[in-house]
C-alpha positions in Angstrom: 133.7 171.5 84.1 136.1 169.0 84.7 135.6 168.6 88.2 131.8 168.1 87.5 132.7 165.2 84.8 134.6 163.7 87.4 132.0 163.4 89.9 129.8 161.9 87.7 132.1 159.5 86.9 132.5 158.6 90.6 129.0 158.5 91.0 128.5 156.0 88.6 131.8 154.2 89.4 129.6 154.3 92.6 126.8 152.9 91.3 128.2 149.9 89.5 130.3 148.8 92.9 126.8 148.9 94.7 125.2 147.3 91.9 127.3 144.5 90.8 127.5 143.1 93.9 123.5 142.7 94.7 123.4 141.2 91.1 125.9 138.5 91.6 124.2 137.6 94.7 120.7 137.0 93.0 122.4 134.7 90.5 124.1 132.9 93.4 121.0 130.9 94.5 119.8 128.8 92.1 116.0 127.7 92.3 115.2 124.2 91.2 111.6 122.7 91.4 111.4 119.2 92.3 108.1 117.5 92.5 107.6 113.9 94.5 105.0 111.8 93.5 103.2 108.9 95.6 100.9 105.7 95.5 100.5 103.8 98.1 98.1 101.0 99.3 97.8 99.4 96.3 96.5 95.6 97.4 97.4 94.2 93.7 94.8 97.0 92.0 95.9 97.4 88.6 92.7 97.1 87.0 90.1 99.4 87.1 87.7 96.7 87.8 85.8 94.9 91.0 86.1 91.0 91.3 83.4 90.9 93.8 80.9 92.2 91.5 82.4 91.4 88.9 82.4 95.0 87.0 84.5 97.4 86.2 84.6 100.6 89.2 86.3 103.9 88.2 87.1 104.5 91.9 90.2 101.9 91.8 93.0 100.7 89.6 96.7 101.9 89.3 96.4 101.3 85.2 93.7 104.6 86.4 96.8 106.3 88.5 99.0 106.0 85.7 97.7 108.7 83.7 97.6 111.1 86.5 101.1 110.4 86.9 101.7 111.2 83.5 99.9 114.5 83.6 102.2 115.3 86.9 105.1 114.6 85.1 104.3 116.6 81.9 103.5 119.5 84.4 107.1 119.3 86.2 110.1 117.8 84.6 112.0 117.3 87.6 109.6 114.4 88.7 110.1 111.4 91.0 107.6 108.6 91.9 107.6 106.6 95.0 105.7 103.7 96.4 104.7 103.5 99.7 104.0 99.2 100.2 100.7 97.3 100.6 101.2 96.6 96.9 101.2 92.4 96.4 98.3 91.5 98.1 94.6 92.6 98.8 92.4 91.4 96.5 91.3 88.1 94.6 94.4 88.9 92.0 96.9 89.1 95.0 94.8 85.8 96.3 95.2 83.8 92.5 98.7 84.3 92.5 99.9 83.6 96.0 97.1 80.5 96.5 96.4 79.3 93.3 98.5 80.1 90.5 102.0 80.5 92.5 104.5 82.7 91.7 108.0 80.6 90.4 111.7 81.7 90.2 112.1 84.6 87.8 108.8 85.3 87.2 107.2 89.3 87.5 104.2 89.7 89.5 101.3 91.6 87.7 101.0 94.4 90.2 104.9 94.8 89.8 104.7 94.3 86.0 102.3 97.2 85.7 104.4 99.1 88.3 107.7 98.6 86.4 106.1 100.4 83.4 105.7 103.4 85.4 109.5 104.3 86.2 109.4 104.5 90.2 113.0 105.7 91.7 111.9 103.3 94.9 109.6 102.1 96.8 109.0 101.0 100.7 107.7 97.5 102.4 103.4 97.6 104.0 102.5 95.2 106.5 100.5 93.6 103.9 103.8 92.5 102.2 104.6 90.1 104.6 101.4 87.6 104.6 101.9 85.2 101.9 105.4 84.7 104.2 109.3 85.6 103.0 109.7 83.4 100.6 106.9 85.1 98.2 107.9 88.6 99.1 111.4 87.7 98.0 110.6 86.4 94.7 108.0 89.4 94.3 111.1 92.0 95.1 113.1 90.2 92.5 111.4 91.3 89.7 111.0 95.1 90.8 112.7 97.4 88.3 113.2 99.7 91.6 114.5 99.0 94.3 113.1 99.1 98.0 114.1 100.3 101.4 113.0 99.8 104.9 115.0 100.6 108.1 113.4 99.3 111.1 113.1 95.4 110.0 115.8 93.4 110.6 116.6 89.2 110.1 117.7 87.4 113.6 121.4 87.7 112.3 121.2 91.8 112.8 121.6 92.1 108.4 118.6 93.9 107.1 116.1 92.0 105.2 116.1 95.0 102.3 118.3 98.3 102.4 117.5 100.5 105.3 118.1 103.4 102.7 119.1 104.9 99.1 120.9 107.9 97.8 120.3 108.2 94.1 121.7 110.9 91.8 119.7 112.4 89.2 120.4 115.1 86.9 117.7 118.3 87.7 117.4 121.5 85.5 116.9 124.5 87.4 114.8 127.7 86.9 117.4 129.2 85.0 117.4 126.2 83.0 121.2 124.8 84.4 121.4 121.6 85.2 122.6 120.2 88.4 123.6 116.7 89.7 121.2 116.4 93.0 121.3 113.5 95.4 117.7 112.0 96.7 118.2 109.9 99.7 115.2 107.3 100.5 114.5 105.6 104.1 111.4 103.5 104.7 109.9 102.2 108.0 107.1 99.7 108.1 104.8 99.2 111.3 106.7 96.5 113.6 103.6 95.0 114.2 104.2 92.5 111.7 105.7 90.5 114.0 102.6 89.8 115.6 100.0 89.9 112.6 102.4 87.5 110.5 103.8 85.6 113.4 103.2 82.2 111.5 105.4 83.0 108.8 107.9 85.7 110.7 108.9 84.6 114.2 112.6 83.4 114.7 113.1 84.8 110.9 113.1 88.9 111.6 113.0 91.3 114.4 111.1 95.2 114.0 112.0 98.2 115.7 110.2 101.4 116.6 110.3 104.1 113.9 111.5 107.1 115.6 114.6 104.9 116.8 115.2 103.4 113.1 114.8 107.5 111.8 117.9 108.4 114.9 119.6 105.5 114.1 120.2 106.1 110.0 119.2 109.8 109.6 122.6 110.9 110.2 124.8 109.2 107.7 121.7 109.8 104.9 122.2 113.4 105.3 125.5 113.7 104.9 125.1 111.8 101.6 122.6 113.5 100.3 120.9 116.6 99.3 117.4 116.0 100.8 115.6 113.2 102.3 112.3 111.7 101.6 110.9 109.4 104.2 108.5 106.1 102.9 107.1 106.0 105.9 104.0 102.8 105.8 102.4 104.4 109.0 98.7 106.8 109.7 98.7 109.9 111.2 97.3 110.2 114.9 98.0 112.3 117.5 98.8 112.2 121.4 102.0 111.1 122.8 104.9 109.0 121.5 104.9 105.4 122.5 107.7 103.1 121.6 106.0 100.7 118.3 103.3 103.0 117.9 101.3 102.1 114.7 100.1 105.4 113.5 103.5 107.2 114.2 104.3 109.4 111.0 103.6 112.8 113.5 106.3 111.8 115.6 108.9 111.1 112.5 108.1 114.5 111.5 110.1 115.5 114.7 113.7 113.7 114.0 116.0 116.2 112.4 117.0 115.0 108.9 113.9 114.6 106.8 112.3 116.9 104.0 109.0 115.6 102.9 107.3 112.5 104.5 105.1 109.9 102.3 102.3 108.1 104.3 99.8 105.7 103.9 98.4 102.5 106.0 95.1 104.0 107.1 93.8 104.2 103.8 93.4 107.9 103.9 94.1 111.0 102.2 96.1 113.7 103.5 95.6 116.5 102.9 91.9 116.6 104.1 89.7 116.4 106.1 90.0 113.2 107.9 93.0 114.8 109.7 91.3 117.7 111.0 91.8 118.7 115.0 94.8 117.1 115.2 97.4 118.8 117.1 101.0 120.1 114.9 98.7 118.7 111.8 97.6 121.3 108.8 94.6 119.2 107.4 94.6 121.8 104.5 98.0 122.9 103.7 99.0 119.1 104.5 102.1 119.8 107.1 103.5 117.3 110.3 105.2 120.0 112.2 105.4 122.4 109.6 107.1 119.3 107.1 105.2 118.7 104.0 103.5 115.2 103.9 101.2 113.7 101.7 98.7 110.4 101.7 97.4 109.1 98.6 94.1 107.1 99.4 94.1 103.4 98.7 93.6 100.9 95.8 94.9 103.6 93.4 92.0 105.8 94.4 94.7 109.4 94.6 98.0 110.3 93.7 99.7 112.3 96.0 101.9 115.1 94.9 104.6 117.3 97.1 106.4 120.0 95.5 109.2 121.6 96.4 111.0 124.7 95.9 114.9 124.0 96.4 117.6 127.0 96.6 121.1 126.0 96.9 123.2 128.4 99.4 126.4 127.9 100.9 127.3 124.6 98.7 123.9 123.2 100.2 120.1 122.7 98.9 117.2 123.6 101.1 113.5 123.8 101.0 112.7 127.4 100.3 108.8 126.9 99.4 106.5 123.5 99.1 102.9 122.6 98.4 101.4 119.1 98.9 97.9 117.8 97.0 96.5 114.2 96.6 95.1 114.1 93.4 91.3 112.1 93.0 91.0 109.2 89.5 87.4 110.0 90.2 84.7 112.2 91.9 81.3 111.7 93.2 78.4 113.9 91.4 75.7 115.6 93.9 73.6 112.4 93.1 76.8 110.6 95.1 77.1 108.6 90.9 80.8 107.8 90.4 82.4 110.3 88.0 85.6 109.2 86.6 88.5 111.7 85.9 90.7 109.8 84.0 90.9 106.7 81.4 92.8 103.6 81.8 96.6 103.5 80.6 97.0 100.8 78.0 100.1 99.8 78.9 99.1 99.4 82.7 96.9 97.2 81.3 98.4 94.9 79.0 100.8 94.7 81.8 98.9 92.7 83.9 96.0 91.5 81.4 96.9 87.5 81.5 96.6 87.3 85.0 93.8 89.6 85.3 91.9 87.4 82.6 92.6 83.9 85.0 91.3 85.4 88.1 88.3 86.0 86.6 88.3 82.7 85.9 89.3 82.0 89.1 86.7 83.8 91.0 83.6 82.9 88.9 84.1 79.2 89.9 81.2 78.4 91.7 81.2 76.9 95.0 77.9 76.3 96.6 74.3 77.7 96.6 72.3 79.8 99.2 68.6 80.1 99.4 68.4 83.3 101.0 70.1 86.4 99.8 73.2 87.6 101.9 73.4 91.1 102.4 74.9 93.1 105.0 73.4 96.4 104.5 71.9 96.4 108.0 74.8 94.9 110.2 75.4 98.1 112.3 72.0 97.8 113.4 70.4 94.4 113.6 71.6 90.8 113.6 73.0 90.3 110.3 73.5 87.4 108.3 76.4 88.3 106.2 78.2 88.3 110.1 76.5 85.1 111.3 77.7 83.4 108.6 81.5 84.0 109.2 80.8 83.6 113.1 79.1 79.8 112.5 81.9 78.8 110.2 84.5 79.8 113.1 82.3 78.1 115.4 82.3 75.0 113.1 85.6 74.6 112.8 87.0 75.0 116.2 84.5 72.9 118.1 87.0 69.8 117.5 89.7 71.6 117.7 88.8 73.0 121.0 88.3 69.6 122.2 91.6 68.1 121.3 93.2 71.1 122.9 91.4 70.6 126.5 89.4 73.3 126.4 86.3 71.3 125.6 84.4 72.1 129.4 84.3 76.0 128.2 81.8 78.0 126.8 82.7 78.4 122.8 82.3 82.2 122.2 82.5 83.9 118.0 83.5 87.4 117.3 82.9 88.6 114.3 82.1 92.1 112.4 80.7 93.5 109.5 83.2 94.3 106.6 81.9 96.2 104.0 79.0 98.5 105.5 79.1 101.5 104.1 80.3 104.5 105.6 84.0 105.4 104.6 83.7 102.7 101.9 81.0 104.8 99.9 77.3 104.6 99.7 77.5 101.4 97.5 80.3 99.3 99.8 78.2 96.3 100.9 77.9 92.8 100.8 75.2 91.6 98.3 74.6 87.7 97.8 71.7 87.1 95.4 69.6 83.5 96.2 71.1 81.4 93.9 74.4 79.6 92.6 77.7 81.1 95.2 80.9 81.6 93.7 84.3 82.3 94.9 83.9 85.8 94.0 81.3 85.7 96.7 82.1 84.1 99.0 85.4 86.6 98.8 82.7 89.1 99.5 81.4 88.1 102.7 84.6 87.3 104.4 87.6 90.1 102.4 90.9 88.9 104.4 92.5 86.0 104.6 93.1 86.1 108.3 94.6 83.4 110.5 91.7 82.1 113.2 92.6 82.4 117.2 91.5 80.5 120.4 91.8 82.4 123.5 90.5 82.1 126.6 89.3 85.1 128.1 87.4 86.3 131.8 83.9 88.1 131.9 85.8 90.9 132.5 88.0 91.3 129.2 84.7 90.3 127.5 82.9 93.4 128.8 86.1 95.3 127.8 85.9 94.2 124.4 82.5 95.0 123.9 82.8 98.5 125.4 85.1 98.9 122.7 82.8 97.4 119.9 80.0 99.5 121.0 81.8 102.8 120.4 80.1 102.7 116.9 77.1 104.5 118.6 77.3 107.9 119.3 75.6 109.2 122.4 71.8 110.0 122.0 70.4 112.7 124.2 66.6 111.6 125.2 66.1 115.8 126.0 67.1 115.8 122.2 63.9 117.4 120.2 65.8 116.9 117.2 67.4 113.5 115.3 70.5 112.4 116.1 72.9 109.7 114.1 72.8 106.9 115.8 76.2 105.7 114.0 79.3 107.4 114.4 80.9 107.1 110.8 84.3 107.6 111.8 84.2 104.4 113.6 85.8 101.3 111.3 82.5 98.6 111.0 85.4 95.9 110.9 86.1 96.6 114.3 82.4 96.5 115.6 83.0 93.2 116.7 79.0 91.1 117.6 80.1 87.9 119.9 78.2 85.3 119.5 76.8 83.2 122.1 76.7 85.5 125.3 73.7 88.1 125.7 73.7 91.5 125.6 72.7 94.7 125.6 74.0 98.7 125.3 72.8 101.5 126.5 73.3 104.4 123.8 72.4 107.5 126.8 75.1 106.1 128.1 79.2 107.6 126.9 81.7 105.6 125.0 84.1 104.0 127.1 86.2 104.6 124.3 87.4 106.6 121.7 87.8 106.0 118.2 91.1 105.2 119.1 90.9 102.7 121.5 91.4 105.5 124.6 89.5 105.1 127.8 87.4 108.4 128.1 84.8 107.6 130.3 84.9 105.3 133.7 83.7 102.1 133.7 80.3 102.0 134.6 79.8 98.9 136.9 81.3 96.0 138.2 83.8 93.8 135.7 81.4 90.4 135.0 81.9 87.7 137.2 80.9 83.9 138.0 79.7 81.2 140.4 82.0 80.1 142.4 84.0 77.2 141.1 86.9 76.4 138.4 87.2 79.0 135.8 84.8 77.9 132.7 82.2 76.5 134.5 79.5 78.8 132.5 79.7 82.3 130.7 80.7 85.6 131.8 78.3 87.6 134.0 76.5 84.9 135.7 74.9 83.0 132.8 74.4 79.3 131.9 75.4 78.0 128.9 73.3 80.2 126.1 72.9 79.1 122.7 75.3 80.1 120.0 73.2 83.3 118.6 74.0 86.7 119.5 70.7 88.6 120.5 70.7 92.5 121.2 67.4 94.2 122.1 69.2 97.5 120.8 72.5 98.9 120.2 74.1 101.2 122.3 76.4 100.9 125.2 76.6 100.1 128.6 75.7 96.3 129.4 72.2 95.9 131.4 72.3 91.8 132.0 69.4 90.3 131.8 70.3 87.9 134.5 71.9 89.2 138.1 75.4 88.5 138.7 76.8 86.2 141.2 79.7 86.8 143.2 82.6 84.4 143.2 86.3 83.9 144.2 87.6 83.7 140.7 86.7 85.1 137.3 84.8 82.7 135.0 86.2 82.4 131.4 85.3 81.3 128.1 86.6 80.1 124.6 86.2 83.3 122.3 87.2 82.8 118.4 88.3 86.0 117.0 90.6 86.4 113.8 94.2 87.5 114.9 94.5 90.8 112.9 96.5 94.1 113.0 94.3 94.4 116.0 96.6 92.4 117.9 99.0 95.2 119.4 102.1 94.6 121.0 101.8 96.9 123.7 99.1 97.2 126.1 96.4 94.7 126.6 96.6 91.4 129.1 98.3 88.6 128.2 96.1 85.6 127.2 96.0 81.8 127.7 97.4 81.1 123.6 95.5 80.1 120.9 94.9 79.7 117.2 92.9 81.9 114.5 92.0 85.6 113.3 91.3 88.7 111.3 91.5 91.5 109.5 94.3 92.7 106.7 94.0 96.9 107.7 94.3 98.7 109.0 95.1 98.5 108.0 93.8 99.7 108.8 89.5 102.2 108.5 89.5 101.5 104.9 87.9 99.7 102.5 91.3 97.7 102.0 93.1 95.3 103.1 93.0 91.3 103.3 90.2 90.3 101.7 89.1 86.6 100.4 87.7 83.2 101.4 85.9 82.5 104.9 88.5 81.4 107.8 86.5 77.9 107.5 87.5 77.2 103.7 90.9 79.4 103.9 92.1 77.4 107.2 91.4 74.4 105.2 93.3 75.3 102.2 96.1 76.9 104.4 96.7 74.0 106.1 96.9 71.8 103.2 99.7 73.8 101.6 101.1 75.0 104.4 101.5 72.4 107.5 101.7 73.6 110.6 100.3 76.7 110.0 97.5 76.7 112.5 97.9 76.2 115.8 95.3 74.7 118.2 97.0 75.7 121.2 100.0 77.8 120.6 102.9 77.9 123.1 103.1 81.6 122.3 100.8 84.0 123.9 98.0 85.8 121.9 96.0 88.9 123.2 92.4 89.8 122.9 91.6 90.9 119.8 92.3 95.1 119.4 92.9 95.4 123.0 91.0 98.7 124.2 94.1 100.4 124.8 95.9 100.1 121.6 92.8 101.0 118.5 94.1 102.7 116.0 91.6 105.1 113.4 91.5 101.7 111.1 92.1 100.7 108.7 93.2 98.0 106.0 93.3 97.2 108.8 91.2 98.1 107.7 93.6 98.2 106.3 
């Protein structure tokens, strides 16, 4: 008997040292949720409310966002919200404050008011930040309640204009329901082709580097301070290879060692979904870069974008053990494609920014002027448009002089211009729509959305057919063999970059393929000949051959590949031409030929393929104002080159910038 109490004592003496040390292990990782929250693209929407229309719209408005980031929170208490830039301009309330009301020393911005009320941990710089020039984005950054980081813009003296990064410490509860002090460290990158789209107010004051290099240079020493990383990164998504100042470069972050989860924005997106598909080391649905969790949230307020993360601590260290990412809709569209909203306004959101709100509205329903024709652009894609031609005679209005006193009277005066709000991406009810009748500023806001700085170049036949290759790639390819319909419109392609030039003629052969992709890639050979001239001096004529044509843009049908209505004749030396275009985020830095300077442009986007971006008076009235308060700003002839606008090379999606 003894001996058989003794064993059973050793077996469970056996039991408990095969036990005990299993349990302790189990107890030894402690799991801690931490969810990270995003807006981004803001352009100064706090109000749920179009001043354009001058109505409300549930599809925008952070004072909208606000309560889904309540309902986040309340889900998850370890919670932390992020911005990811574009925030103090992009709409007439950016526009009131930077042109007309001013912003003075210790003063808050509304858009940062209503942010403030929100409790963001930090926040990055967009592009857009930089257009009302330094001296407003410093006094908009003053009265943050957050701070904000960004790593690859530095002044001329080598000091950064904000932080590259932050580590904060905040106190987490874990599953178990311990707390623990955990360290967030915060890096932000911002596209460094600010330099050229803000040139006016940035050159000889900062210098931009690429992203991947700002990530290698300052990834390091964030790590070893803190327990994960979350990158505020202002850049798309695209794929193909890495190029040094790519714009669309958040894929190739996701490759540099040292970062957990990535916030995007720029393109005015949302990731995850759909618009991502096909891309290579991209999950569209479970909303990876390389396997690392990384989330878009829209534009204007539209989503809020949610990463969670699962976080064990082993060895002394926390690491990612499990993550889901989500982007979170204010509203939804019913089978009748009728806005549905999901959420009501926060009050607070509101009442932060309700003065100002209340004075653009003033503001915008000042009127201006009267037309006697409506002004519509709900067929721009398609047939000559009036909402375009508008914008392109105003160009051409106030250059002509210009031109003159610059020497470049004896050329042909060329206007590029493009349809902003044309459906598609925008929604089914994104168009301009001038009624006959008294115009206001809210209007004319709606023909012409960005307050863009108007270029001068002088360009050959050749670049001319180049950039209207790349305008044509709207139209998809049509099959004549075809017994069945075929879009004639490719919807992924931005209307704001289907540029119509005005005052050569034209015409596209849809059988024909794009030139093109939808992001600026060559994919097909060039079909003929570059345009050339009679012999003599360059600017004796217009490209391809053609006398001097009057200043209206005629196309017989869209399509593709030009068909010239007139035969070319050979000549020693290219002919070239004045073209207007509106300087934009079009302008790349790489790529492209270098052009005789000038002075004028587009586009806030895009920012990029959006609905976003800069959006207010036409470059006639704006260039008018802008060089009243701000001398020196335009630049007949600029002793700084200036390329083409969106050289073929360089597209990106698109979008503020749109967008």
């Amino acid at each position: 008997m003894p001996r058989n109490v003794l064993s059973r004592r050793a077996l469970l003496l056996c039991g408990v040292v095969l036990v005990l040390p299993w349990t302790a292990g189990a107890q030894a990782a402690p799991r801690l949720r931490l969810r990270l929250l995003e807006t981004t693209d803001l352009h100064v929407n706090v109000f749920p409310y179009d001043y354009y229309r001058d109505r409300t719209d549930d599809t925008v408005g952070l004072a909208k966002t606000a309560n889904l980031i309540a309902a986040a929170r309340a889900e998850v208490p370890n919670t932390l919200l992020f911005d990811n830039g574009d925030v103090i301009q992009g709409s007439p309330l950016g526009d009131y404050m930077a042109y007309s009301r001013g912003l003075k020393p210790g003063e808050v911005h509304p858009v940062v008011a209503a942010m403030n009320s929100l409790g963001y941990l930090c926040g990055t710089l967009g592009n857009h930040e930089f257009n009302y020039g330094l001296d407003y984005l410093g006094k908009a950054l003053v009265g943050q309640n957050f701070p904000s980081v960004c790593a690859n813009v530095l002044k001329t003296d080598g000091t950064p204009l904000v932080p590259p990064t932050r580590v904060f410490t905040r106190e987490m509860v874990d599953e178990a329901g311990a707390k623990h002090n955990l360290r967030i460290g915060v890096i932000g990158f911002v596209p460094p082709q600010i330099l050229q789209w803000d040139q006016a107010h940035l050159q000889g004051r900062l210098t931009a580097t690429d992203i991947v290099e700002a990530a290698r240079r300052h990834l390091p020493q964030l790590r070893a301070e803190a327990d994960i990383v979350v990158a505020l990164c202002h850049y798309g998504i695209a794929g193909g290879e890495a190029k040094p100042g790519a714009e669309n470069a958040a894929l190739h972050l996701a490759q540099v060692p040292g970062i957990d989860a990535i916030m995007t924005g720029h393109q005015h997106l949302v990731f995850p979904g759909k618009d991502f598909a096909n891309i290579p080391d991209v999950d569209a649905q479970r909303g990876t870069l390389h396997g690392m969790p990384a989330v878009m949230a829209g534009f204007w307020g539209s989503h809020l974008g949610v990463i969670d993360l699962t976080l064990e601590r082993r060895g002394g260290a926390w690491s990612v053990a499990e993550f889901a990412t989500e982007a979170r809709p204010i509203y939804e569209r019913a089978a009748d494609r009728n806005v549905v909203a999901k959420v009501s306004a926060s009050k607070a959101v509101l009442a932060a920014a309700r003065p100002e709100h209340e004075a653009t509205l003033i503001y915008v329903r000042q009127p201006v002027g009267e037309t006697r024709a409506p002004i519509t652009s709900y067929w721009a894609l398609v047939a000559d448009d009036p909402s375009v031609q508008i914008v392109s005679n105003a160009q051409l209005w106030y250059v002509r002089d210009l031109a003159k006193n610059a020497g470049l009277g004896d050329l042909p005066l060329l206007s590029a211009a493009a349809p902003f709000k044309a459906g598609g991406r925008g929604g089914p009810d994104y168009y301009t729509d001038v009624k006959p009748g008294p115009v206001a500023i809210k209007d004319v806001a709606d023909i012409y959305l960005y307050p863009n700085t108007l270029r001068v170049v002088k360009v050959t036949g050749a670049q001319l057919r180049e950039w209207l290759e790349r305008s044509a790639g709207l139209f998809n390819r049509i099959d004549l063999a075809s017994g069945t319909d075929q879009p004639l419109i490719d919807p992924r392609f931005p209307s704001y970059n289907f540029d119509v030039i005005d005052g050569v003629t034209y015409r596209i052969d849809v059988t024909q393929p794009a030139r093109y992709d939808n992001d600026g890639k060559v994919v097909a050979p060039h079909p003929g000949p570059g345009l050339e001239s009679p012999a003599g001096r360059p600017g004796a004529g217009v490209p391809g051959g053609h006398q001097q044509l009057p200043c209206w843009w005629r196309r017989p049908f869209p399509g593709r590949r030009w068909q010239h209505d007139r035969a070319r004749s050979a000549g020693p030396e290219p002919r070239r031409c004045c073209a207007l275009h509106r300087r934009t985020e079009g302008d790349r830095s790489a790529g492209g030929q270098q052009l005789v300077p000038g002075a004028l442009a587009r586009r806030g986007a895009g920012d990029a393929g959006h609905r976003g971006g800069r959006r207010t008076l036409p470059p006639a009235w704006a260039a008018r104002r802008a060089a009243r308060q701000h001398a020196g700003r335009l630049h007949p002839v600029s002793p700084q080159p200036c390329r083409l606008r969106r050289p073929p090379a360089q597209r990106r999606n698109q979008t503020g910038i749109p967008p």
